[in-house]
C-alpha positions as CSV (number, residue, x, y, z in Angstrom):
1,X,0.0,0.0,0.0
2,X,1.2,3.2,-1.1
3,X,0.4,6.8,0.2
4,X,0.5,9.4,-2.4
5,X,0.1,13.6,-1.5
6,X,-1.6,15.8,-3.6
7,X,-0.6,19.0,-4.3
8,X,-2.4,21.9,-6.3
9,X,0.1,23.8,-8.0
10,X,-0.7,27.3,-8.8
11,X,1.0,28.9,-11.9
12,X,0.1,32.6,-11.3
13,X,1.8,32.3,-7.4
14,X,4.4,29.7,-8.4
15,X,3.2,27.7,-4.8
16,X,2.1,23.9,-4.6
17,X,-0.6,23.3,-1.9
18,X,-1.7,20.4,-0.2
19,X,-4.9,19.6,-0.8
20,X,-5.4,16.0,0.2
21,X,-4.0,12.3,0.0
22,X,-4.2,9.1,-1.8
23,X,-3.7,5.4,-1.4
24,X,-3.2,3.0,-3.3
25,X,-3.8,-0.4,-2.5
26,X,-2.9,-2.4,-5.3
27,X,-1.1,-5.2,-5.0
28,X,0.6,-5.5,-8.0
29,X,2.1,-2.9,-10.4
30,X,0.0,-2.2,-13.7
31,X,1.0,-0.6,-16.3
32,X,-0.9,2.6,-15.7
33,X,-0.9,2.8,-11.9
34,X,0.5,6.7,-11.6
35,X,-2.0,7.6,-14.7
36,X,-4.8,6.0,-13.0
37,X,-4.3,8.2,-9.7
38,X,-3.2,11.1,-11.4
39,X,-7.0,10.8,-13.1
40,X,-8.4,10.0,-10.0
41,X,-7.1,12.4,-7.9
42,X,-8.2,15.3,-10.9
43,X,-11.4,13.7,-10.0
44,X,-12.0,14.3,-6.6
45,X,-10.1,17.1,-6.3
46,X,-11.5,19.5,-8.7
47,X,-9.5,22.8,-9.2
48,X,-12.1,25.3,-10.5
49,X,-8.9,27.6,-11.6
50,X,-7.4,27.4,-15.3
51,X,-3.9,28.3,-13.7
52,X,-3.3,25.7,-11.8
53,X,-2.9,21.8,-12.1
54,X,-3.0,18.6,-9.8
55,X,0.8,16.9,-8.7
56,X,0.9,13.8,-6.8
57,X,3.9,12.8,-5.2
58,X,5.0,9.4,-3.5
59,X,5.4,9.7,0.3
60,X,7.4,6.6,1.1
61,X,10.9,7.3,0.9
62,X,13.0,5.9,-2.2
63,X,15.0,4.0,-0.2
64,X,12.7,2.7,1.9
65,X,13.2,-1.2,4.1
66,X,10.4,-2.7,2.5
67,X,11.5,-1.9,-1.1
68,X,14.9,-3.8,-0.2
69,X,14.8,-7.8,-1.1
């Protein structure tokens, strides 16, 4: 299970804001896992502004113990 943070960036005051989280809780990769939230989180989190789009970021460290074999 991964926890992803979404972020409204806005283009006319060059600041990303927090605007929620998402998890994912496949088990497997697919092959359009980070397009699949991306689309989802533009979804539910509707920016009603033309300047400014939806980020998603991993919050799971890269190096994280349970990524090691």
């Amino acid at each position: 299970m991964k926890i992803y943070t979404v972020y409204r960036f806005d283009y006319t005051r060059q600041v990303r804001e927090p605007v929620g989280k998402l998890i994912e809780r496949r088990r497997k990769e697919r092959r359009n896992n980070i397009d699949d939230l991306l689309r989802l989180a533009q979804k539910i989190f509707i920016t009603s502004s033309l300047d400014s789009h939806i980020v998603i970021t991993s919050d799971r460290p890269a190096d994280s113990a349970s990524d090691k074999p």
